[in-house]
N, C-alpha and C positions, 0 to 999 in steps of 0.2 A: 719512571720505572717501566720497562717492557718485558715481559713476560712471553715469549714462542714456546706454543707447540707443535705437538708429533703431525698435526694436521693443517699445521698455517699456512702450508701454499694451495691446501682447498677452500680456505674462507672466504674467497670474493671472488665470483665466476671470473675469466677472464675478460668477459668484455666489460667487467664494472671498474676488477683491479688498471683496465690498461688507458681508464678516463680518468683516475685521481691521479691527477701532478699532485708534484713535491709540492712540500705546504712551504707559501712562501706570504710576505705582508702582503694583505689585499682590503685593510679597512678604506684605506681610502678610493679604491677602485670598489667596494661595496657603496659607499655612499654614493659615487657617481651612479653606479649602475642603476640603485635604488632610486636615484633621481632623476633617472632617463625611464624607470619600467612605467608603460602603458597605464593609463588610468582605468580600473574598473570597467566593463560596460554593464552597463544596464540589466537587475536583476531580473527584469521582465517578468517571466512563470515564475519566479518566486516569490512574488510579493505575497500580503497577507490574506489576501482574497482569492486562491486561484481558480476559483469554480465560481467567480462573480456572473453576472448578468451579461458584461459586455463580451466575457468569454461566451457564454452561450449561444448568444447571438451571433456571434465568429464561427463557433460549430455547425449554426444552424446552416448558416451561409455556405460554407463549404461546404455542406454535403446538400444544398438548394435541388441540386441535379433531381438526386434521388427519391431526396425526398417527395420530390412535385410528379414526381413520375408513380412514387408509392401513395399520393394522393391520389392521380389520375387513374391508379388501378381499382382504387376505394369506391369510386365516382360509379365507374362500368360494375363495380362486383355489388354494391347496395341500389344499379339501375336494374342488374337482373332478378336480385334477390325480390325486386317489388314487383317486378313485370312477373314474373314466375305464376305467382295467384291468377294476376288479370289475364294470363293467358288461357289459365286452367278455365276461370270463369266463362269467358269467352268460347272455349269447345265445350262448358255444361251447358250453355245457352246455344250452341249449335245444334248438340241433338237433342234438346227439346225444339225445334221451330218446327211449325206445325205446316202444311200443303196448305195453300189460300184454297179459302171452299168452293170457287167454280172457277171453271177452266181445264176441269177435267181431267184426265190421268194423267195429257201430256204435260197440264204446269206442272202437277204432283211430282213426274219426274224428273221436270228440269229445275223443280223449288230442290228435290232432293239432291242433283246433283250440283246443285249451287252451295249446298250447306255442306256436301261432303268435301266438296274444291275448300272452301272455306277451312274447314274442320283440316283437311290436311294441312295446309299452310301455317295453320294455327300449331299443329300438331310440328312441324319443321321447325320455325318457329321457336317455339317451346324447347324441342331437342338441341337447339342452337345455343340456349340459354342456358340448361344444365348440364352443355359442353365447357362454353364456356368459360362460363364462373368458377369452376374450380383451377380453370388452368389460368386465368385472371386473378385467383387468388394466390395461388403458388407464388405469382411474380408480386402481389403486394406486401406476401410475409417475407419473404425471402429479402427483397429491397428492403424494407421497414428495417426488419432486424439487421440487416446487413449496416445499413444504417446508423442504427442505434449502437451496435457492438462499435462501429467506428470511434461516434463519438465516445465510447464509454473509456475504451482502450484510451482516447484524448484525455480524457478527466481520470483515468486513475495516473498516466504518466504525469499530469501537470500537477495532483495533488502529492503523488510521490516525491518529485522534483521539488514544491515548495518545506516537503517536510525535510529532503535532504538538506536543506539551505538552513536550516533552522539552529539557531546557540544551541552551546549545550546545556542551558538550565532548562528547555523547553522540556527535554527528552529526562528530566530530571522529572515533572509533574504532570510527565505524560507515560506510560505504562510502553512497552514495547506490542503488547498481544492489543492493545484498546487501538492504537494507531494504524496496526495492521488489520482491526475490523473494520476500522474506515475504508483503508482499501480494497476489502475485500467483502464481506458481510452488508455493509450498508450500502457501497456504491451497486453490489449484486441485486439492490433492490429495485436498482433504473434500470437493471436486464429487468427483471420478474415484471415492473409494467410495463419496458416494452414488448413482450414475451405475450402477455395477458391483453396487452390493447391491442391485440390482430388477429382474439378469438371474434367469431361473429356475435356472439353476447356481453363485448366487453369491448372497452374505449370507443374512437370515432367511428367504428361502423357500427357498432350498436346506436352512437346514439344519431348517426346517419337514418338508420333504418327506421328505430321510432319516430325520429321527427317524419320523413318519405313514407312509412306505412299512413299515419294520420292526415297526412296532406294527401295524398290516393286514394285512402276512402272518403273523403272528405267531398272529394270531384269526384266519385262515383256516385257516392250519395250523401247530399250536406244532413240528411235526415240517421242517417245509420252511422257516420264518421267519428261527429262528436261525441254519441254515447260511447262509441268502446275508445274515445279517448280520456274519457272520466275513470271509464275501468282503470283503466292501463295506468293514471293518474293514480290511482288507489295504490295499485301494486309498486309504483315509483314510489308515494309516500313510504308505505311497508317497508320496503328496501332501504330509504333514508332512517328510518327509524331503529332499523336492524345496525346500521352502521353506527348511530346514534349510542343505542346500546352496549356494543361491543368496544365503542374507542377503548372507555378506562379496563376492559377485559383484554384490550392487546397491550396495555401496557403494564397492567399486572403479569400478561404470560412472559411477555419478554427479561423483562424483571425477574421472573421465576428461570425462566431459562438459562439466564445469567448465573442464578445461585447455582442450579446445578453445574453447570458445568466450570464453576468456581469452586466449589466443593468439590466435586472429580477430578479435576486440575490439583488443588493443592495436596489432595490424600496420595493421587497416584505421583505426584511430584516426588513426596516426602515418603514413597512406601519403605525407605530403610528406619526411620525414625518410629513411622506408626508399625513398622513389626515390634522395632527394639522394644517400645514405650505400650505394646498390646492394645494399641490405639483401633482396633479394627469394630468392636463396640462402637467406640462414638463415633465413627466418621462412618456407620451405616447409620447412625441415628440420625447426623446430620444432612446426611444425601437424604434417607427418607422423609425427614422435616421439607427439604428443597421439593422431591419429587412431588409430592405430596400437594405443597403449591402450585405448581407445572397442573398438578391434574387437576386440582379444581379451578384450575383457570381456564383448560381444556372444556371440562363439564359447561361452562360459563359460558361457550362457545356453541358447544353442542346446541342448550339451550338454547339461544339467541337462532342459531342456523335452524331449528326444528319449527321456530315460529315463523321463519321467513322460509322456508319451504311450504310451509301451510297455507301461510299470504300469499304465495306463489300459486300455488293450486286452487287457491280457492279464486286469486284473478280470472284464470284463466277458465275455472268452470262459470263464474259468473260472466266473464264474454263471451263464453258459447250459448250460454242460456240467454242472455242480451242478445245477441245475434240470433236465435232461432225463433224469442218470440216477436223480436220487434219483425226481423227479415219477414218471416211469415208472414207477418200483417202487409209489410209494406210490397210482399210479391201477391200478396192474394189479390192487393189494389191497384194491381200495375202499374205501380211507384217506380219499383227497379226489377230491375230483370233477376232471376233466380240465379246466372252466372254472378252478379254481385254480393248476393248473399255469401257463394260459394267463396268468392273470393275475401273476401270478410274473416269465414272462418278461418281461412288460409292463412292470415294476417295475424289473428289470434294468438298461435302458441307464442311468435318470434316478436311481437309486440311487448308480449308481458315480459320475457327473457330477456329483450332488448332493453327496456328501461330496466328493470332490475339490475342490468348489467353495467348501462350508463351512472345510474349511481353505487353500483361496486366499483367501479373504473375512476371516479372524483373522489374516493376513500383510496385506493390504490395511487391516484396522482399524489394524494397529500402523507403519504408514505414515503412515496419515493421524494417528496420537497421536504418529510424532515429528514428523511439521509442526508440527503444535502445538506441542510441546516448544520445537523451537527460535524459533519466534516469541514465546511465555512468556518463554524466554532474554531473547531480544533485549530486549524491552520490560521482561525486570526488571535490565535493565542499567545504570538508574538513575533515581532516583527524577523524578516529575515537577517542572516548574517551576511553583509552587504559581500565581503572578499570571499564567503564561499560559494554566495549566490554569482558573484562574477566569474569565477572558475569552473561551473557550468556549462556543458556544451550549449551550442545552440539547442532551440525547443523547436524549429520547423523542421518536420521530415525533410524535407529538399537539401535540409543543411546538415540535419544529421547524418545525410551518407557522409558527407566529406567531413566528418567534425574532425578528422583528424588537421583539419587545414585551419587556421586562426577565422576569425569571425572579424567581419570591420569592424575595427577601433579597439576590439576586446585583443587580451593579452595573450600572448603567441604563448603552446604551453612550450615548457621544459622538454628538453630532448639532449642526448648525450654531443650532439654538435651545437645546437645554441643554448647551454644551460641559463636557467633563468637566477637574475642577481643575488638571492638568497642561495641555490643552489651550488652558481660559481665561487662564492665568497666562505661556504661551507668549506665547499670539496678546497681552500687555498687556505683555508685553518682559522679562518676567523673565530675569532670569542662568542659565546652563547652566553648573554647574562640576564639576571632579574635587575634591575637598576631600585630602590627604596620603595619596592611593593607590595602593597598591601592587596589583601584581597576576602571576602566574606561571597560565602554561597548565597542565590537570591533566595534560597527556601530560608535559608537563618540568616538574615542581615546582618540581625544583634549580635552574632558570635563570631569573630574575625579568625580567620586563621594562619594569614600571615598580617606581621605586622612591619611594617619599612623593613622587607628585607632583601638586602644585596647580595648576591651570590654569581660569581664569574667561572664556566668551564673554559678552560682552558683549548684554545682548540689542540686536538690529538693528545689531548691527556686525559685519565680516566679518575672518576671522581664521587667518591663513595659519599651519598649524603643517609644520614642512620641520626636515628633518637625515638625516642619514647613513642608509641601509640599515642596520633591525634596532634604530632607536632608536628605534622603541614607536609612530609615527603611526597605524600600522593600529590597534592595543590601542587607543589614547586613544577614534578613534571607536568602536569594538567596547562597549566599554565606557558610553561618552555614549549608544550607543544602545541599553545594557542587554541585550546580547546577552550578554554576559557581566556576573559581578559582583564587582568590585574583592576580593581576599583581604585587604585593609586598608584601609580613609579609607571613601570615600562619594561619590554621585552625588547631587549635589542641582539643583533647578530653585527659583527664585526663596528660596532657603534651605530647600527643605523637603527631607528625604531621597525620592530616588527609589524607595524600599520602597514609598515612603508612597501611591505612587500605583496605580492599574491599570496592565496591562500593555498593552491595548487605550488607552485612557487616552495614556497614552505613546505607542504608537505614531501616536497622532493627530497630536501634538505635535512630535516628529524623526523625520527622516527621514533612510536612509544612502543613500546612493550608493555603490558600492562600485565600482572598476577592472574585476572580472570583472563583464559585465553577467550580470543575469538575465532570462532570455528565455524563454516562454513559448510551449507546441506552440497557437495560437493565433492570430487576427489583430492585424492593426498594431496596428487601433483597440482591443482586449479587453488587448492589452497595457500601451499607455499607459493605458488604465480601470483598468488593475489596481488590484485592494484596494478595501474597504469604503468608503473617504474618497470616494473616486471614483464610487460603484455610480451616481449621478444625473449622469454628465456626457454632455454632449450631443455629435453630432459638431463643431459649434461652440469649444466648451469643449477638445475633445482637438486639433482642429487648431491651434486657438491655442497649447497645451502645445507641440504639434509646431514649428511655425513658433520661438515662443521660443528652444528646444533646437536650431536650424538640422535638424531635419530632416524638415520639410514635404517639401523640391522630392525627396528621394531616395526618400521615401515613396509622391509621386504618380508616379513613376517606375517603379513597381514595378505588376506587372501587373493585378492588382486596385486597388491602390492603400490607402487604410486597409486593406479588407478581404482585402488578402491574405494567407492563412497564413504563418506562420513560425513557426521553433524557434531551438534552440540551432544553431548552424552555419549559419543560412540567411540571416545577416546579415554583414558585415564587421564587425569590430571596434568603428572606431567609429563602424559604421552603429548597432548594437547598444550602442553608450554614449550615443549622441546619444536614440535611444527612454528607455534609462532614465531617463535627463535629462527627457526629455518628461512620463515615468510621475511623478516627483516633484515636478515644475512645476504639473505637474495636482493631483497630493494637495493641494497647498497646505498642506505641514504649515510652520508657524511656525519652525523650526529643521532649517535644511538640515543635510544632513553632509556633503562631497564627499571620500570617499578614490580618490585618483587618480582620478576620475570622466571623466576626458580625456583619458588618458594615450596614445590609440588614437588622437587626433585630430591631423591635423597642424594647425601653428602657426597658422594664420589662423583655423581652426574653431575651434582651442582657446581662441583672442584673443576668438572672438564669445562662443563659448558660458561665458566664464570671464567675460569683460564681462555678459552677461543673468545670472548666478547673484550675482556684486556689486551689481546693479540692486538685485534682491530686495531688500535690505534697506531700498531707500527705499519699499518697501512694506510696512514694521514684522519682517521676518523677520532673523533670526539664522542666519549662515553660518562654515562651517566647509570652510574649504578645505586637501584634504591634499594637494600638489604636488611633485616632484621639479623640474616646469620651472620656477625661480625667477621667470621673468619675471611669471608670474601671481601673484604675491605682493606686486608692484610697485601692482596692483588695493588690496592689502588694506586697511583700518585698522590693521591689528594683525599683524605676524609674532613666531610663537613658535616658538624652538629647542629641537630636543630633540637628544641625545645622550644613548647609555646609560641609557634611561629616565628621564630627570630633563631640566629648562628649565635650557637655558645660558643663553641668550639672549631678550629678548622687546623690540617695539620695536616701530620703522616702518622702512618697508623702506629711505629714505635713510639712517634715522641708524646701524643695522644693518651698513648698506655698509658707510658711512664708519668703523665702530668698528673696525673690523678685525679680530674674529673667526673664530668656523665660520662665523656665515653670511656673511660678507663672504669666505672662502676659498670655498667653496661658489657662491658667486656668480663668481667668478671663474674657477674651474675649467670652471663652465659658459662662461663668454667664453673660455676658452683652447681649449677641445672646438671650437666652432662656428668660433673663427679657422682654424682649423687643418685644418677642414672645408671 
């Protein structure tokens, strides 16, 4: 049965309609094909580790330049920061030296003008030093983090990468927002230390400087060194203890954090519900139950930071008073010169700040190592999917300018000149079947939902499958479209198995439609272009998609019009079904899938746009219509019944009626709803 309408010479751009030939046999030029395509290459960034050790080390490597260069700024910027004091010391103990007592005015003035030579040079010197160190440090935060943003951008693309390769049962036990905290939340915690490791009280140049100040005073004076390294010793304990403290207080806040903004999320999610339902009482009870947490885990924080600022202060007064009375004694003895003293104290504030900061910096690394952790987690939470990790551009920049070019060994993609063997054997009207399969979700093993079931689309014939809530229509397509993979029988396309082909490949070939749309933070027009098949369509090409789909007029309606942004929520329902509609019209894949694809639309949109999706087939494509509304069934060649995962029924939609079955009951429950309405 074919079905044209008022609109069918807009349904398939012209450059999609003028590469479907006439549908002629081509199973057995599918099997060759499928038995000549390219074997997989290597899923590489996808495997289950992609943030392992040997990557890091790879990271390190490549950016060795840099980094050895943002050490060697570290080296000169914690030489100046210790030479700084000993220079200062150095002009205190110049103008104290004294005139030798004989030898009369002329030594007195050649002793003075030797200390003032001195004192200048020292004084140059010096100004050299707090030139510059700051312009030496510019070059070591700037490399560092230039650095570090490098590798990060590396680790969130290779963790992105492994997630995209992932089945679809992962994305089934894993949250869409929890996944994108990994990329974005936790991995932002490897910026924040390396952000924090290139203040001078925090990571390798604090704990440069502490180690460098204690070995400097140490050769100035072995008598004055080690005591204010016992200090300094004290205020590192303090510090470690402070950190000690606070672990299980950061993992309460975060915890807390989570609630709120789990409790904010779902109220402001549901605010039509909690108006209807006067829910705004309890969803402030329970924000303030959440916030509430947050604060005293705050307080808990306070706390802990008010004793480790006191530890701090009181370091630092106890090696100033260590230093005045020891120094004193040992300059009254003429131990050490009074410039060491000087230099001592100098030493003092950045000493105690320095190790303080060295152990906030080892609670800061071990932060950023469980981010990591738990993003390792996630992604070894199950193995990749080998055909869509092979379909994968290349992972090295070098290779991803030209990805548009095949990779050694890996499989050439699809293109309207070399279609790939799934896609040739589509667009030449091969059969799309389920072959005796069975299939059970892995959250519910125990409860099957298909059971040995065979079901053959005819190519270029349209094919209604309908029955009862929970007898498998979603799984049929889920599975036709390789989202998942049958736990028994087989997906085949013109006889061959669906193993047999790429996964890209495939996707060329069918296309799903699915009831929730997917909508992109993105304009009208980038939306219907979505995906590869599409990346050359013209505006041309996407209005005509739009127009087919009925939703040109609400498009140019819209204040930019194509061009205007949209997301998930900024559409109606089935403004937003009518786009994806548009988005698959345009792919031009040879094998539709419509699961409830309309079910947002009322009845006369549903009648046009279920009338142009039956069209298609008189332009060589293959449809799959999943419908609760019977009447669009009335369109089909072909309705099949499903119940309890398995075909009761299969036929035309008259002889169906007339048999007097589920779908003949089914059908009439629906005329007894709408009389009655």
């Amino acid at each position: 049965m074919r079905l044209a309408t008022a609109h069918r010479p807009r349904l398939l751009p012209r450059r999609a309609a003028a590469r479907t030939p006439a549908r002629t046999p081509a199973r057995g030029r599918a099997r060759v094909a499928a038995r000549a395509a390219p074997k997989p290459r290597d899923a590489g960034a996808a495997s289950a580790d992609p943030l392992s050790p040997a990557f890091a080390r790879a990271l390190l490597a490549r950016h060795a330049a840099p980094l050895l260069g943002a050490g060697a700024a570290l080296v000169f910027c914690t030489a100046c920061n210790l030479a700084s004091p000993v220079l200062a010391g150095a002009i205190f103990d110049s103008l104290l030296e004294k005139a030798p007592a004989s030898g009369g005015a002329a030594a007195a003035a050649a002793a003075a003008a030797a200390a003032s030579s001195r004192r200048g040079k020292l004084l140059i010197a010096l100004a050299l030093v707090y030139a510059a160190e700051p312009l030496v440090t510019r070059v070591y935060v700037s490399t560092l983090v230039a650095a570090a943003e490098r590798c990060l951008r590396a680790a969130r693309a290779r963790l992105f990468r492994a997630l995209l390769a992932k089945p679809a049962p992962f994305f089934e036990a894993h949250s869409p927002a929890s996944l994108a905290a990994l990329l974005s939340a936790d991995l932002d915690v490897v910026r924040a230390v390396a952000l924090a490791s290139t203040s001078r009280d925090r990571g390798p140049r604090a704990l440069a400087e502490a180690v460098g100040a204690a070995v400097v005073l140490t050769c100035l004076s072995w008598r004055l060194g080690p005591v204010l390294a016992l200090v300094i010793a004290g205020a590192g304990g303090t510090a470690a203890a402070y950190r000690l403290r606070t672990r299980p207080l950061e993992a309460a806040a975060a915890t807390a954090a989570a609630d709120v903004a789990r409790t904010a999320a779902t109220t402001l999610g549901a605010i039509a519900t909690v108006r209807s339902y006067a829910g705004e009482p309890a969803a402030l009870a329970s924000f303030g139950r959440a916030a509430n947490a947050s604060a005293e885990a705050g307080l808990g924080f306070g706390r802990a930071k008010a004793g480790l600022e006191a530890a701090s202060r009181a370091a630092v007064h106890a090696s100033l008073l260590a230093t005045y009375v020891l120094g004193s004694k040992l300059v009254a003895a003429s131990l050490i010169q009074p410039g060491v003293m000087l230099t001592a104290i100098g030493f003092t504030y950045s000493l105690v700040y320095a190790t303080t900061g060295a152990v906030q910096s080892a609670a800061d690394f071990r932060r950023g190592a469980a981010a990591l952790a738990r993003a390792r987690a996630a992604a070894a939470a199950a193995p990749p999917d080998p055909a869509v990790a092979a379909a994968l551009p290349p992972e090295d920049e070098e290779e991803r300018s030209g990805a548009s070019a095949p990779a050694a060994g890996g499989a050439p993609r699809a293109s309207p000149s070399s279609p790939g063997p799934a896609l040739a054997a589509a667009r030449a009207g091969a059969d799309l079947a389920l072959a005796s399969a069975s299939f059970a979700y892995p959250s519910r093993p125990a409860a099957p939902v298909l059971r040995s079931l065979s079901l053959t689309l005819k190519g270029g014939s349209v094919t209604a499958l309908v029955g009862p809530s929970g007898a498998g229509k979603s799984t049929v397509a889920s599975l036709l479209a390789r989202l998942y993979a049958p736990t028994a029988g087989s997906v085949t396309l013109g006889g061959v198995d669906a193993t047999r082909f790429a996964a890209g490949d495939w996707a060329s070939a069918v296309t799903l439609v699915r009831a929730a749309p997917d909508i992109f933070d993105d304009t009208v027009a980038a939306n219907i272009a979505y995906g590869a098949a599409a990346a050359g369509a013209t505006r041309d090409d996407i209005i005509a998609a739009a127009t087919a789909a009925r939703a040109h007029d609400f498009i140019v309606s819209l204040p930019h019009g194509y061009d205007t942004v949209i997301g998930p929520g900024a559409l109606s329902s089935g403004e937003a079904q009518r786009v994806q509609i548009a988005r698959a019209i345009l792919k031009a894949a040879p094998i539709l899938l419509l699961d409830e694809a309309t079910s947002a639309l009322d009845a006369r949109n549903e009648a046009d746009v279920g009338a142009a999706a039956t069209a298609l087939a008189d332009a060589g494509r293959t449809v799959l219509i999943i419908a609760h509304r019977l009447a669009t069934c009335a369109r089909a060649d072909r309705v099949v019944v499903l119940d309890a995962g398995a075909v009761v029924e299969d036929g035309t939609h008259a002889t169906l009626s007339a048999a007097g079955g589920l779908y003949a009951r089914l059908v009439s429950a629906q005329a007894l709803t709408l009389a009655a309405v």
